[in-house]
N, C-alpha and C positions, 0 to 999 in steps of 0.2 A: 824675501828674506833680506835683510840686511845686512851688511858687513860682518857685523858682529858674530851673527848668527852661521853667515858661509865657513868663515875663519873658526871657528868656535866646531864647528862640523865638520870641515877637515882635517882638523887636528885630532879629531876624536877617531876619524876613520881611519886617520897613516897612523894611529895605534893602535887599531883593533886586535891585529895582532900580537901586540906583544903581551910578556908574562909581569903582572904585578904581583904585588911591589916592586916599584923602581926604583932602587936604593941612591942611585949615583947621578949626578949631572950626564958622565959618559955611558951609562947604562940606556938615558933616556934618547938620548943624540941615537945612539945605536937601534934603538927599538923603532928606528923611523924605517920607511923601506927603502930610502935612499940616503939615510943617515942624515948628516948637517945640509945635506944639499936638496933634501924635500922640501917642498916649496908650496907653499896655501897663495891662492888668488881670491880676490873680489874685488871686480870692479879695478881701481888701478891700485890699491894697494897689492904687492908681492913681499912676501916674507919668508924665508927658508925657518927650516929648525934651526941651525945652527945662530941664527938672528934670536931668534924666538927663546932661546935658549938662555943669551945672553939677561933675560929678563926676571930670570930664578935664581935664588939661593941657596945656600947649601940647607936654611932652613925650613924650606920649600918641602924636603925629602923627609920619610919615601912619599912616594905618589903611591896612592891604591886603586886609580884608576884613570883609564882615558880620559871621561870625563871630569874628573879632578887636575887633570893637566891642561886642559883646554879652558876650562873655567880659570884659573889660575894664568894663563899667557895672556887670554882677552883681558881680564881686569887689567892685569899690569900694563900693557900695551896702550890701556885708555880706550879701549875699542865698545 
């Protein structure tokens, strides 16, 4: 897998749990399981949510799903 692909996949799984629609920037930080300070690896990139975060809009919102929030971080990230 790729970068793309690792990152892309753990963003998806530190939300598996949570409930969508995610209305809010702070809705989504919270739906992490360690909030802003969740952290995706591959290889030597490290990014927390609270980073990851900074890369969305209020027009972003809502999210309907995990993976519509991880699709959305990787694009914008360039990844």
């Amino acid at each position: 897998m790729n970068v793309r692909e690792v990152i892309h996949g753990q963003i998806a799984a530190g939300l598996a749990n949570a409930k969508f629609p995610i209305e809010t920037p702070e809705d989504l930080i919270a739906a992490f399981p360690a909030g802003a300070s969740t952290t995706c690896k591959a290889g030597d990139l490290e990014v927390t949510a609270g980073e990851a975060g900074k890369l969305l809009t209020p027009a972003d919102f809502p999210f309907k799903s995990a993976k519509a929030v991880a699709d959305t971080i990787v694009e914008r990230a360039g990844l």
